[in-house]
N, C-alpha and C positions, 0 to 999 in steps of 0.2 A: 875615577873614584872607585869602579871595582873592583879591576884589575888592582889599584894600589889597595884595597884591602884584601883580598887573595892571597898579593903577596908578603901582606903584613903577617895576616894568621899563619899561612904556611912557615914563613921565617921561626915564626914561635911553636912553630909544631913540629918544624922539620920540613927538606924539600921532599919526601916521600908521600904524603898527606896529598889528595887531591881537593877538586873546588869540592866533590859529593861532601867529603871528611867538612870542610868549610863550614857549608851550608847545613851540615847536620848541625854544627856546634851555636852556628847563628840562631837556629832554631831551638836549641835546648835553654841558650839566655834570652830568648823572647820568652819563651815558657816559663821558668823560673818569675823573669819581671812583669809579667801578667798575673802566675800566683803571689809576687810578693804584693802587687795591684788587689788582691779580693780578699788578702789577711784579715783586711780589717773591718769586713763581712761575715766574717765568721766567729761559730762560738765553740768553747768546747764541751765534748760529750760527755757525759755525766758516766763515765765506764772506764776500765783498764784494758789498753792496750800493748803489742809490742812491735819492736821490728820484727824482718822474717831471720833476722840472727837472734831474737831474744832477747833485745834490748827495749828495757821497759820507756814504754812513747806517752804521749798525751794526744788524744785524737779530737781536732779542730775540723770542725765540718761548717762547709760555706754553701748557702744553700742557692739554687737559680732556680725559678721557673720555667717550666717543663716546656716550655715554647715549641709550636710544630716547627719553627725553623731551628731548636735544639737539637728536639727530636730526631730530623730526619740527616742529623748528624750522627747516626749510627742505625743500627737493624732490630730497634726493639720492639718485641713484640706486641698486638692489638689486646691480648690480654690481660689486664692489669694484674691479676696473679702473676702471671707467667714474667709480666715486666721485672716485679718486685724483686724476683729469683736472678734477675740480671744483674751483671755490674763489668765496669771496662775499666780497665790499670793504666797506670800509667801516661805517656805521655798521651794518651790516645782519649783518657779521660778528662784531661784539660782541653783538647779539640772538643770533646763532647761538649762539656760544661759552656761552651763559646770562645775560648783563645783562637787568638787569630792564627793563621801560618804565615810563615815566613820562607817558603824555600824555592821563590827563585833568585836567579843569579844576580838580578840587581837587590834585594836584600843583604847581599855581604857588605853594602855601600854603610850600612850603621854598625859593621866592625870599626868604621872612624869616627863614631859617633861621641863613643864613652871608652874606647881604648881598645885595642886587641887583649891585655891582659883582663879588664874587664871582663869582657864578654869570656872569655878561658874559662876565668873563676866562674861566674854565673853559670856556666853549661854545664860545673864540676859540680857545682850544688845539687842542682837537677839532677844530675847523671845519679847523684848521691842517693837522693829522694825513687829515681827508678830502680834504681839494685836494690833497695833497700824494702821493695814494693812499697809504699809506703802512701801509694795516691790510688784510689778506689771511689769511682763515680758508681752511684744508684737512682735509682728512682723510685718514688715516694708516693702515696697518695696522703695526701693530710692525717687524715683519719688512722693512718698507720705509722705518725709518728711517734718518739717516744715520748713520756710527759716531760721530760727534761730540752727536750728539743720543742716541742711543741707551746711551751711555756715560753723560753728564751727568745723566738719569731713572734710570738704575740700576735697585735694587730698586723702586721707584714702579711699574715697568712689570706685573709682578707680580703687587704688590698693590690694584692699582685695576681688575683688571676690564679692564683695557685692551687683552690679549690677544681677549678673546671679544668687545668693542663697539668694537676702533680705538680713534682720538684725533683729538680738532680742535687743531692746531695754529695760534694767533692769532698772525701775524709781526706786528709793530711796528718799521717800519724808521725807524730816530730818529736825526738829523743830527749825529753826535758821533762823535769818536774812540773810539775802542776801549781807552786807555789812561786815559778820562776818560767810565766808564760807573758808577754805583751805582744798583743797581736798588731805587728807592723812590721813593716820590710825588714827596719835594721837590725829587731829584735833575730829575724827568722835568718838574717845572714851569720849571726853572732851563734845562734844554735846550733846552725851545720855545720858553722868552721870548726866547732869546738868537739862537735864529736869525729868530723872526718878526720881531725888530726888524731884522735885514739886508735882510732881503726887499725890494725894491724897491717901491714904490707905484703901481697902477695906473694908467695914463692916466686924466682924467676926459674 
């Protein structure tokens, strides 16, 4: 089973591509399908955002509790000031928030799960969301949220613990109007096909 999905992806990527290129890509549509998993946790920010090209976004923030086993999925600091001042990008802030990983070799075994071309796209999307910065995990202490976020959690705040451990707050700023947001997987695949097909094409 691994080996035939190894040589599934490689076929589709080229014999040049090794398992590392693989298992990166494996890893990129876990990511992706655990954020498209916590969309609909999330609310959006009451502010104006953009990409880091200048493409005006809408910033959807999903918020976790600050769990010591979050926590000690990065190096933040003992002072809650000092915490606040932090924040982690990228793929690196969805390991934060709690996604799982995925990179060993028998992990390629769910390139047959939903298809080699599947899993392509899903790592494209992602990949899309990383260049684009566009994912920035923080931590919170209640008391320092804004009243629009602090409003929309309500009782949540409460009863999660999230008084005595904070909150990571995972922003997802995604290229769509504000009048044309549903926060669910198919919503969030439809938004990034539509703008990755704008995107201009690199020089070769």
């Amino acid at each position: 089973m691994i080996f035939r999905t190894l040589s599934l992806l490689r076929s589709l990527q080229g014999a040049h591509h090794t398992a590392q290129d693989a298992r990166a890509r494996i890893q990129q549509a876990c990511d992706y399908r655990w954020l498209k998993g916590q969309l609909a946790h999330g609310m959006i920010a009451a502010r104006e955002a953009r990409l880091d090209d200048g493409t005006p976004a809408v910033p959807v923030v999903v918020p976790f509790v600050a769990t010591p086993e979050r926590c000690r999925g990065g190096r933040w600091p003992d002072d809650p000031e000092a915490r606040e001042g932090c924040y982690v990008e990228g793929s690196h802030a969805c390991r934060a928030a709690g996604a799982p990983g995925y990179r060993t070799l028998e992990s390629l075994s769910q390139g047959l799960v939903q298809g080699g071309m599947a899993v392509l796209k899903d790592a494209a999307r992602f990949q899309y969301l990383v260049e684009r910065q566009a994912l920035r995990l923080t931590w919170r202490r209640v008391e320092s949220l804004t009243p629009d976020l602090a409003g929309q959690l309500g009782q949540r705040l409460a009863a999660s613990g999230s008084e005595r451990h904070g909150l990571f707050l995972l922003e997802i700023r995604l290229p769509a109007a504000a009048s044309d947001i549903a926060l669910n997987g198919e919503w969030l695949d439809r938004c990034l096909d539509r703008y990755r097909r704008i995107l201009p094409r690199p020089a070769d």
